[in-house]
N, C-alpha and C positions, 0 to 999 in steps of 0.2 A: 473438386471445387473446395477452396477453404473457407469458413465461414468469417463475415465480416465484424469488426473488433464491433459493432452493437448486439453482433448476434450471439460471441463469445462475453461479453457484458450481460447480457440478459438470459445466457445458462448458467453463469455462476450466479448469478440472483436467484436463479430459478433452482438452484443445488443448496445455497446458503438459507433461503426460504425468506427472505428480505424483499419490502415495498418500498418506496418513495419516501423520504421521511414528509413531512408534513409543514413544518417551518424550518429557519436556519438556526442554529442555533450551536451549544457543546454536547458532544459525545456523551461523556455523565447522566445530560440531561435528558437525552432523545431517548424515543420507546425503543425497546425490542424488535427485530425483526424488521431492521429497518437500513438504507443505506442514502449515503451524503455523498459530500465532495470536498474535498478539502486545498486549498492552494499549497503549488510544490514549496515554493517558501514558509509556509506556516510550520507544513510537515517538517520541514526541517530542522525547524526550529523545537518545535515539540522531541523529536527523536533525539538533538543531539542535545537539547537540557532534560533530556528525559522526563518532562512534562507530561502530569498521570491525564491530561487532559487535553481533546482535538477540541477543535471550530470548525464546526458543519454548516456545509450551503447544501440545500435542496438542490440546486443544480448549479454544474461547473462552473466556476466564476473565470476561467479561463480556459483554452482546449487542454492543456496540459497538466488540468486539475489531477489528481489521484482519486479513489473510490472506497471511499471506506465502507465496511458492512457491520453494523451493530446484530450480533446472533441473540437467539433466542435466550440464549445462559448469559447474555450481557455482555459476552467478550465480544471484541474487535476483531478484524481480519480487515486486513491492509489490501487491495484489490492494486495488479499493474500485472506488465509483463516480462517475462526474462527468455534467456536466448533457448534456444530446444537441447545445449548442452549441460544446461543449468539444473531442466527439469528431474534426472534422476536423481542428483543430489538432497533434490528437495522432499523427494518421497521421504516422509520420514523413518522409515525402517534401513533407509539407507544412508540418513543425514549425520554426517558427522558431527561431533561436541557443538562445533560453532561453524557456521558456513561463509564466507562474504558473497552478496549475493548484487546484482544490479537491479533494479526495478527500473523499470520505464513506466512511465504515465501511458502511454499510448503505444498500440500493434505499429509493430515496425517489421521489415525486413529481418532488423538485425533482434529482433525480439519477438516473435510471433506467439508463444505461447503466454494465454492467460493464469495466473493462480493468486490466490488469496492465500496470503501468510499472516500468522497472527503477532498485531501489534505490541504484545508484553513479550515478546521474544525479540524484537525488533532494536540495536543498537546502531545510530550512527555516529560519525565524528566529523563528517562535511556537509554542507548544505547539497542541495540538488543542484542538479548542473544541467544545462544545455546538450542535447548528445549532439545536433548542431548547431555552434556557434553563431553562424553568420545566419542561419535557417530563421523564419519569422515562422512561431506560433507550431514549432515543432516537437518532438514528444520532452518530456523533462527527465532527468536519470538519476535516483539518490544510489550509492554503493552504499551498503551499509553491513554489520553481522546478524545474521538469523543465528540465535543462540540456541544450543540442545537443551535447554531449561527455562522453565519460564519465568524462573526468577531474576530479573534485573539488578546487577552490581554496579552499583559507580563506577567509575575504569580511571576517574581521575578526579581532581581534589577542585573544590569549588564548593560554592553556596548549597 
């Protein structure tokens, strides 16, 4: 039997050491030890102006919210899921310089495996997207780079 995407939600809570946050608020702001929710839109928006700063809700403001986890050392981890082909790549001793990776909001057929990758590695260049289309209230998909470093380079010219 596979366990149900609340019950692979509430063992990576249960691995990252993270509660409920408390009210809605910014990343920045929130305590330690704590996880939100974030809209696929917002995330996007953050990732691809590379904004050192999320907008956390206590709880999903749509099904296809994302999960973010604030750690105990203050960093970020990005919570969603990608396909079971993706997972080795992701171990890190096996990750390449830079990875492109899919993330889904939501367990799917075509993405079953849960994992938390961390947000200061995290570059996008599209917003998140529908995986379907026509589908009402179905999971959301940003592709973005997981970088082998955690330092963030602009990739292009702007503000």
């Amino acid at each position: 039997r596979t366990a149900s995407e609340d019950d692979l939600r509430k063992e990576m809570r249960e691995k990252n050491s993270v509660g409920e946050l408390s009210a809605n608020g910014q990343f920045s702001q929130a305590p330690t030890g704590r996880f939100g929710f974030i809209a696929p839109r917002m995330l996007g928006m953050a990732l691809v102006t590379q904004s050192p700063d999320l907008g956390l809700s206590r709880t999903p403001q749509d099904k296809a919210a994302f999960e973010v986890h604030k750690l105990a050392d203050g960093s970020g981890m990005l919570v969603g899921f990608v396909a079971r082909d993706q997972l080795s790549e992701l171990t890190s001793a096996q990750r390449p310089k830079t990875l492109r990776i899919a993330l889904h909001s939501n367990a799917s057929e075509k993405a079953p495996v849960i994992v938390a990758v961390p947000i200061v590695k995290l570059m996008a260049d599209r917003m998140p997207f529908k995986l379907d289309p026509q589908g009402h209230g179905g999971p959301m998909v940003i592709d973005m780079d997981l970088q082998g470093t955690a330092n963030r380079q602009k990739t292009q010219g702007g503000p």
